[in-house]
C-alpha positions in Angstrom: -33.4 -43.0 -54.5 -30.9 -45.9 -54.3 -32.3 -49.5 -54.3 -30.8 -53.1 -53.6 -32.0 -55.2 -56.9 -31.6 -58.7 -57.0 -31.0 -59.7 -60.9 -32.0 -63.0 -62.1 -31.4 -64.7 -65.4 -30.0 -67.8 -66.3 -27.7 -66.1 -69.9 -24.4 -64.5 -68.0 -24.6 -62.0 -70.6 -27.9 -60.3 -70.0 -26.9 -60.3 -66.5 -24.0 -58.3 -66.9 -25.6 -55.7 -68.9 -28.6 -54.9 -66.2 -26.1 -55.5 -63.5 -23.6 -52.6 -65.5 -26.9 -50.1 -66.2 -28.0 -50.2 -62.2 -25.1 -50.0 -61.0 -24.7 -47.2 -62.6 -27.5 -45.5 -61.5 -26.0 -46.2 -58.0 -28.4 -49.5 -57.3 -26.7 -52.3 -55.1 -27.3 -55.0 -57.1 -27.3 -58.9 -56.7 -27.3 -61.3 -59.1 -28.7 -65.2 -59.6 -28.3 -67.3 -62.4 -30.9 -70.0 -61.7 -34.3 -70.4 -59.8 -33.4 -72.0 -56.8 -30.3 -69.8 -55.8 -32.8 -66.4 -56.6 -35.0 -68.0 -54.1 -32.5 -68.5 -51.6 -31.1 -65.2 -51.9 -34.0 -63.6 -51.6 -34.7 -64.9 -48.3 -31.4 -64.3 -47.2 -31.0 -60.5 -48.5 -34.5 -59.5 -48.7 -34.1 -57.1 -52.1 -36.2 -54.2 -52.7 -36.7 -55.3 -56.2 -36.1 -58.8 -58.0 -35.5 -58.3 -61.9 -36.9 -61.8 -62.9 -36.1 -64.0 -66.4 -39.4 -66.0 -67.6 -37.2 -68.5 -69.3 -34.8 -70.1 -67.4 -34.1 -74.1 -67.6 -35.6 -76.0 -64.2 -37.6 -73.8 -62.8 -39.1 -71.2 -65.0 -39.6 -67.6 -63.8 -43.1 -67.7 -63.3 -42.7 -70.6 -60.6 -40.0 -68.7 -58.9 -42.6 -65.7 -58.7 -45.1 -68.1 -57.0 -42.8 -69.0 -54.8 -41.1 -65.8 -53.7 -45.0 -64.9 -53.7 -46.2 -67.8 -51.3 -43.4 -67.4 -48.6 -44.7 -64.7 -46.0 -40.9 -63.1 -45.8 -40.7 -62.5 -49.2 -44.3 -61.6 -50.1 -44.2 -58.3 -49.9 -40.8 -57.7 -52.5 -41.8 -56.2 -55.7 -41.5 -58.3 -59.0 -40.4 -57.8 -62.5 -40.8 -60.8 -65.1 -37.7 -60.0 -67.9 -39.4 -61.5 -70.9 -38.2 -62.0 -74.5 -42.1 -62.6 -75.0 -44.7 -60.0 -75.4 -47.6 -62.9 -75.8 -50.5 -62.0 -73.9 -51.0 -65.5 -72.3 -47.2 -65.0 -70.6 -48.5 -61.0 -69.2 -51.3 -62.7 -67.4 -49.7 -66.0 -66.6 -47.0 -63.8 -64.6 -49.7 -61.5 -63.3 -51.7 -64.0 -62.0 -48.3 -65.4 -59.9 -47.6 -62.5 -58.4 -45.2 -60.0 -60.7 -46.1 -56.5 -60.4 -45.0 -56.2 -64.2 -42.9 -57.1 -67.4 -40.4 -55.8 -68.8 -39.8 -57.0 -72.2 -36.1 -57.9 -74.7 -34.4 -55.7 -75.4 -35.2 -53.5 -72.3 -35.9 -49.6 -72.7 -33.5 -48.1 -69.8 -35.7 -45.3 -69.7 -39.0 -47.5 -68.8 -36.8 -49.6 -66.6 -35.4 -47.0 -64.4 -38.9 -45.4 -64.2 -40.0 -48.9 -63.0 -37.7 -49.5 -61.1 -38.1 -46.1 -59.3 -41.8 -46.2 -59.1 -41.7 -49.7 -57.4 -38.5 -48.8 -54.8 -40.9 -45.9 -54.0 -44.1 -48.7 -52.8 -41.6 -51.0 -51.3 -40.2 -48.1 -49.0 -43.6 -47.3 -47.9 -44.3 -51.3 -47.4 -41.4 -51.6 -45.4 -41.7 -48.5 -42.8 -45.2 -50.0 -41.8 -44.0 -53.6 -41.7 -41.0 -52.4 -39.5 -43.3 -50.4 -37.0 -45.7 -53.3 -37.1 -42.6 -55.4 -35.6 -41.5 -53.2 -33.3 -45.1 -53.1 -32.0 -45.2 -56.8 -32.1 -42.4 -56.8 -29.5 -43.2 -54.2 -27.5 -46.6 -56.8 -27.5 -49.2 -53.9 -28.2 -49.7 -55.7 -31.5 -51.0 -59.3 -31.8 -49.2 -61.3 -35.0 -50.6 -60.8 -37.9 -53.1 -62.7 -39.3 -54.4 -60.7 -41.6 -57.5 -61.2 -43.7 -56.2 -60.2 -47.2 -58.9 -62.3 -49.0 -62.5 -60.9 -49.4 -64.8 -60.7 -52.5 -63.8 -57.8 -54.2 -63.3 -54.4 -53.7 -64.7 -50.9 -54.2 -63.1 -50.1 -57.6 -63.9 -46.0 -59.1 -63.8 -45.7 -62.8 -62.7 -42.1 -64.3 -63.0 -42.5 -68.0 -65.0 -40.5 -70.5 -64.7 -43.2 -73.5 -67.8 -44.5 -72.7 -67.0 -47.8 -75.0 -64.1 -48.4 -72.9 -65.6 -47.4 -69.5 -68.5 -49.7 -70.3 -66.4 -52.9 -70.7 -64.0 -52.1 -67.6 -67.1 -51.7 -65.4 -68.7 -55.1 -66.9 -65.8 -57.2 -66.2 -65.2 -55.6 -63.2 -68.6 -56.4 -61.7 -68.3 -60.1 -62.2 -65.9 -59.7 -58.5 -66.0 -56.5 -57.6 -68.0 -52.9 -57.2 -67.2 -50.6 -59.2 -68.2 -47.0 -59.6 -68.3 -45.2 -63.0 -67.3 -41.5 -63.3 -67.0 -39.2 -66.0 -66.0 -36.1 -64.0 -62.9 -35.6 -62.5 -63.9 -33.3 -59.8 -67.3 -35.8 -58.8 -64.3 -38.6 -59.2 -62.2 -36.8 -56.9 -64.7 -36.2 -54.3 -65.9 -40.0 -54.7 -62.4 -41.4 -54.0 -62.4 -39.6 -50.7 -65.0 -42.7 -49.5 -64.1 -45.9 -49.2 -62.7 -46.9 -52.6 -60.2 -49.6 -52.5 -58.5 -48.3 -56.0 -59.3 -45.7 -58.9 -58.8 -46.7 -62.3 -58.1 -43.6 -64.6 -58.1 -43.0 -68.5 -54.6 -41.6 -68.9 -55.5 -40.6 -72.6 -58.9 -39.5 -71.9 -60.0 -36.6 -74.2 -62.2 -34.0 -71.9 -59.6 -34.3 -68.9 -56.1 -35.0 -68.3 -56.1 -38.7 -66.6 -52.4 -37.9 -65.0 -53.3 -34.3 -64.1 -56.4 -36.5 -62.3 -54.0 -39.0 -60.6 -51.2 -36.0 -59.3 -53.8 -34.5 -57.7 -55.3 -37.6 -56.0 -51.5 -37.9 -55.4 -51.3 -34.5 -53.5 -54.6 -34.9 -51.4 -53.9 -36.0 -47.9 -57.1 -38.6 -48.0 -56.4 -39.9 -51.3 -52.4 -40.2 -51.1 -52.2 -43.7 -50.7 -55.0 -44.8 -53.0 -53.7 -47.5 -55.2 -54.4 -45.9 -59.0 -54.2 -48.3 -62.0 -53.7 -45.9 -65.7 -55.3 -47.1 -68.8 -52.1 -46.2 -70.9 -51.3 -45.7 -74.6 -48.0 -47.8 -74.9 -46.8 -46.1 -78.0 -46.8 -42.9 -75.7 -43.9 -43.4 -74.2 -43.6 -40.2 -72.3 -46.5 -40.1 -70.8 -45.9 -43.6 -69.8 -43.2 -42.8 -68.0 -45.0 -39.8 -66.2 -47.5 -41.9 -65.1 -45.5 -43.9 -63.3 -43.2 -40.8 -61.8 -46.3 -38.9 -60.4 -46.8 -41.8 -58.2 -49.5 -44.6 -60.5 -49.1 -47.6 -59.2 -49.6 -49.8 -62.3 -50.4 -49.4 -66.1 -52.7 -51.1 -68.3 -52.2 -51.2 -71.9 -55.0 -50.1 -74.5 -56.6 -52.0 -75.9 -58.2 -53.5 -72.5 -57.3 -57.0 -72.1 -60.3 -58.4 -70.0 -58.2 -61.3 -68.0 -54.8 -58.6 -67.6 -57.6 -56.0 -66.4 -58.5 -58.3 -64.0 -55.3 -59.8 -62.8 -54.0 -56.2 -62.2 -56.9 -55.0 -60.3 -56.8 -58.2 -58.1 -53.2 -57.5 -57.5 -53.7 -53.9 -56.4 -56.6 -54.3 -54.0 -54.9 -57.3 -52.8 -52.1 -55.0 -52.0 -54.3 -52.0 -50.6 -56.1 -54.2 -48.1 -52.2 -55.5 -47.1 -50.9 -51.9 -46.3 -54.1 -51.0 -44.7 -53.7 -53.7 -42.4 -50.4 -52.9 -41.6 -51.7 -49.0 -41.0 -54.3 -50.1 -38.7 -52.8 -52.3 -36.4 -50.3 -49.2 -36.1 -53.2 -46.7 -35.8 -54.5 -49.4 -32.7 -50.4 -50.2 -31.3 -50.5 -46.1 -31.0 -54.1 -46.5 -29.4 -53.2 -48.5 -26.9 -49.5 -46.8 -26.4 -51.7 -44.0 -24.6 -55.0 -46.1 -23.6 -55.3 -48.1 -20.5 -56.9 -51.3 -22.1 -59.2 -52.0 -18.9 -60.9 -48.9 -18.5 -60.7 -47.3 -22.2 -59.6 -44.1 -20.5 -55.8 -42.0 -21.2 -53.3 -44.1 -19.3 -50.6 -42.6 -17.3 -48.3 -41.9 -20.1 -50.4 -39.9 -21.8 -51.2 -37.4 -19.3 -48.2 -37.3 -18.5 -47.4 -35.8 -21.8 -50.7 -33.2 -22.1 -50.1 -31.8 -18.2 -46.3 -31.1 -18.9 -47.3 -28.9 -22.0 -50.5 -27.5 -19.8 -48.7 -26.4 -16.6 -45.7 -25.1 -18.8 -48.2 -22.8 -20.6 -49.7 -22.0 -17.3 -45.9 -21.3 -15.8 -45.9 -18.6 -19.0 -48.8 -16.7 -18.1 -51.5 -18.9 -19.5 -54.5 -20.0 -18.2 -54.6 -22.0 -14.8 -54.7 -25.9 -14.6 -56.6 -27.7 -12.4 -56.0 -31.5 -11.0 -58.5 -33.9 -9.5 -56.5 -37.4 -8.0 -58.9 -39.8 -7.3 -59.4 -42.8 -5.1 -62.1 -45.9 -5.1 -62.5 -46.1 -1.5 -62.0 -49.6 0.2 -60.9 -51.4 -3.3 -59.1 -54.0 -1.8 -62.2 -55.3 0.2 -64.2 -55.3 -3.2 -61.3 -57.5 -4.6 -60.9 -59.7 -1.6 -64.8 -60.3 -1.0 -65.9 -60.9 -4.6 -62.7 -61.5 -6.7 -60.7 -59.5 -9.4 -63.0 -60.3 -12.2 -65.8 -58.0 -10.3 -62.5 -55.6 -9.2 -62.3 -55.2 -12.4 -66.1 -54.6 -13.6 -65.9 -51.4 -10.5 -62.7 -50.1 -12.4 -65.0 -50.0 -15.7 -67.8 -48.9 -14.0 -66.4 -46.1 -12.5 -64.5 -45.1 -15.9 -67.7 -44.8 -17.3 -69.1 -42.3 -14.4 -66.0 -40.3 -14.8 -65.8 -39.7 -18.3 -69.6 -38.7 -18.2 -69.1 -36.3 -15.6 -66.4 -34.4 -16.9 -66.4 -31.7 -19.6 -65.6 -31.9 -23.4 -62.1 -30.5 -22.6 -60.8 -32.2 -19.4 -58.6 -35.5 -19.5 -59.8 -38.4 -17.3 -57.2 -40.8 -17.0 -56.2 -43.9 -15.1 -53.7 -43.5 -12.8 -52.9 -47.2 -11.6 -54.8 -49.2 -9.9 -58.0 -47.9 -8.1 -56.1 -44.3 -8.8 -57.8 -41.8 -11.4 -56.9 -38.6 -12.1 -58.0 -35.8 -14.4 -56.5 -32.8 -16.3 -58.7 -29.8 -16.5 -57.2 -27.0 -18.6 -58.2 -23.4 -18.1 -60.0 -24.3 -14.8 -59.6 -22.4 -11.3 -59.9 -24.5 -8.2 -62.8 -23.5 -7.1 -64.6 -24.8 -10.7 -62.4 -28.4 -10.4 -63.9 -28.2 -6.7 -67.3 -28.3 -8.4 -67.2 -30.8 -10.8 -65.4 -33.1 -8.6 -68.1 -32.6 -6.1 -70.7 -33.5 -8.6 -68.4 -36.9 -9.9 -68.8 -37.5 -6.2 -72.5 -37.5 -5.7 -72.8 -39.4 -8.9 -70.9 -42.2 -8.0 -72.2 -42.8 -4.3 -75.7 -42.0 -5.5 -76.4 -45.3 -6.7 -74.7 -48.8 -6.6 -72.3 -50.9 -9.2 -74.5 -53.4 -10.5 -71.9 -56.3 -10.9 -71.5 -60.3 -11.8 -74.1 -60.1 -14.6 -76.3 -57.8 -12.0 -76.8 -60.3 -9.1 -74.7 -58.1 -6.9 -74.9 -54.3 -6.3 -72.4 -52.6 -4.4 -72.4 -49.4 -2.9 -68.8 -47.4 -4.2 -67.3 -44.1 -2.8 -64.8 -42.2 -3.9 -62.3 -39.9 -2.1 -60.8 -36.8 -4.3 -58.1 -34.0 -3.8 -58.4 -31.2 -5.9 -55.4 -28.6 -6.7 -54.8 -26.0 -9.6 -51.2 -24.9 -10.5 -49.9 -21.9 -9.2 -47.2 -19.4 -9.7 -44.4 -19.2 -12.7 -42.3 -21.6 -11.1 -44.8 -24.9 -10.7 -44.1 -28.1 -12.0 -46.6 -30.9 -13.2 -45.0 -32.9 -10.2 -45.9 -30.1 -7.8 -49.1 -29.7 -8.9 -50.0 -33.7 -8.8 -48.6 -34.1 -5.1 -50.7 -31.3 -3.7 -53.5 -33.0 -5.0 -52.3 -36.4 -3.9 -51.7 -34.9 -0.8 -55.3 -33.9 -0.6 -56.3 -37.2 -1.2 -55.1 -39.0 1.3 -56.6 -35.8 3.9 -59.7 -36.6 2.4 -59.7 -40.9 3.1 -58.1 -39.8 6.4 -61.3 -37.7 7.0 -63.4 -40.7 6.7 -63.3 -41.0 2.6 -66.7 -40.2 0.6 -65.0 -36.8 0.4 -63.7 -33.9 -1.5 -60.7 -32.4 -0.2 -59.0 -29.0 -2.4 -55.4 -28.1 -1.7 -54.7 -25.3 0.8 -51.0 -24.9 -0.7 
């Protein structure tokens, strides 16, 4: 997994060296030797990753990591602080700007190539949702993001049977946040199925194995994407670096440091409730991709989609599908004598009606304007005769109460009813006939229910 890595460090020497081991590795890397240049070439090449020198003369590596941290286009890129340091005042002074970790002088290649590959792994996954949530933003089925990253704390699930250590994670944890303490892996697996906004796991705990724990929240669809902070054992370097290759998103060295615990944590929720943002304005873009935002109902596209599957496996000897095209009788009047606004309370209305007067397994959709169709699999015409009878009655059994319920109009409906046919139908065939039985039906006076003769 290739990576472009912007290297930053004010001694030419130590640049070469990182520069000579990732490119090796087959990383496109970029190099800086001063803060302001790093900052301007990070908004000009947006790097997966930014290898980052604390000392530097000017500005100092920690105020290029607030910085890089502060602007909104580069935000999101992971950050390593390169530190000759290994003072515990530096780990959380860079924490608390931003970095996603240290490495420290002289660096292990083997702990910086894990690193390095663990964090290209997050930024990939950053960057597909930030890309779809721009394309949705164009397309304008996304609003800009103004997302509320902030709260007071999360929902943060302890797995840890040192009950010494546990005990003083979940104290300094509730001073901002909730956390949850659990000794059991397979109780802690079930709990991080709720709404846990990260999972903090013992990586050397004694009655379980704390990475076996995270590969498996890892591998479970629910919990993939559950940010998961290991307690770690620095002087175990292996394990270290298989904590970070099964997919942990941070470490924490033992003993707990109290301020690093909660710098760490902050960072990670912060994160969480970043990406979930992103997922959810794509889970709504996609929403409204096949919803018609007035009525609620499936919009055109959409059925489009489910009928061509339907009457194809209708076409191949499956069971018949039946279509109901439907028309508000009159509309325009409604419009013209009271206005769009109570047009548009009809259309919602009568959404409402249809959907509750339809079974579990039929599509009601709007067709455009006053136009409504639905999609009834494994239905003869006779049956879609039936129900569409019954939305009938329903409607022109009593009024639209409109305009806040000081006006009640009386609202029929006129519908043609056809069901497929034959090996050789089409979806298009199928919607004229019933089209075509719509317009018999508002030539017969409207109010009616009209089925296809073809």
């Amino acid at each position: 997994m290739s990576a472009r890595i912007l290297v930053v460090d004010d001694i030419e020497a130590h640049v070469r060296l990182l520069e000579a081991k990732l490119t090796a590795e087959y990383y496109e890397v970029a190099t800086a030797n001063d803060g302001p240049t790093a900052l301007a070439m990070a908004a000009d090449m947006l790097p997966d990753i930014i290898l980052l020198d604390v000392m530097m003369p000017g500005m100092d590596g920690f105020e290029v990591c607030r910085r890089l941290k502060d602007d909104p286009a580069t935000r999101h890129i992971p950050v390593v602080l390169v530190t000759a340091l290994d003072g515990r005042a530096d780990r959380i002074g860079g924490l608390e700007a931003g970095a996603e970790d240290f490495l420290t002088k002289p660096i292990d290649d083997v702990m910086l190539f894990a690193r390095v590959r663990s964090l290209t792994r997050l930024k990939l996954i950053i960057d597909e949702l930030r890309e779809r949530e721009a394309s949705g933003r164009r397309m304008g089925v996304i609003a800009s993001a103004a997302s509320r990253l902030g709260g007071n704390g999360g929902r943060v699930l302890i797995v840890d049977d040192n009950e010494r250590q546990a005990e003083r994670v979940f104290n300094e944890l509730s001073l901002e946040h909730r956390p949850v303490l659990e000794k059991d892996p397979e109780k802690a697996h079930l709990t991080a199925r709720g709404p846990v906004d990260l999972v903090i796991v013992n990586a050397t705990a004694k009655d379980f194995d704390g990475l076996r724990f995270a590969a498996t929240l890892r591998s479970d669809e629910s919990t993939r994407h559950l940010p998961i902070l290991a307690i770690v054992d620095t002087d175990e370097r292996s394990r270290v670096v298989k904590a970070l290759e099964i997919g942990v998103n941070d470490l924490l060295p033992k003993p707990v440091d109290p301020q690093e615990l909660s710098a760490r944590v902050r960072t990670q929720i912060k994160r969480k409730r970043y990406t979930d943002f992103l997922r959810d304005n794509l889970d709504h873009s996609l929403e409204l991709a096949v919803t018609d935002q007035l009525t609620g109902l499936h919009n055109r596209r959409y059925m489009t989609g489910q009928l061509n599957a339907l009457v194809n496996r209708a076409a191949h000897g499956g069971d018949p599908v039946a279509a109901l095209m439907i028309d508000i009788d009159h509309f325009k009047k409604i419009n013209d004598s009271f206005g769009h606004p109570v047009g548009d309370e009809v259309l919602r209305e009568f959404a409402v009606r249809l959907a509750s007067n339809v079974r579990a397994i039929d599509l009601p959709c709007r067709y455009g304007g006053e136009e409504f169709t639905v999609i009834m699999p494994d239905t003869r015409l006779e049956d879609a005769h039936r129900i569409a009878e019954r939305i009938r009655l329903h409607v022109a059994g009593s009024p639209f109460r409109v305009a806040n319920g000081e006006e009640m109009l009386t609202v029929t409906i006129s519908i043609g009813v056809a069901s497929t046919h034959g090996d050789d139908d089409t979806p298009e065939a199928l919607l004229k006939r019933a089209d075509d039985a719509v317009y018999e039906a508002k030539s017969g006076g409207r109010n009616k229910v009209v089925a296809s003769a073809a």
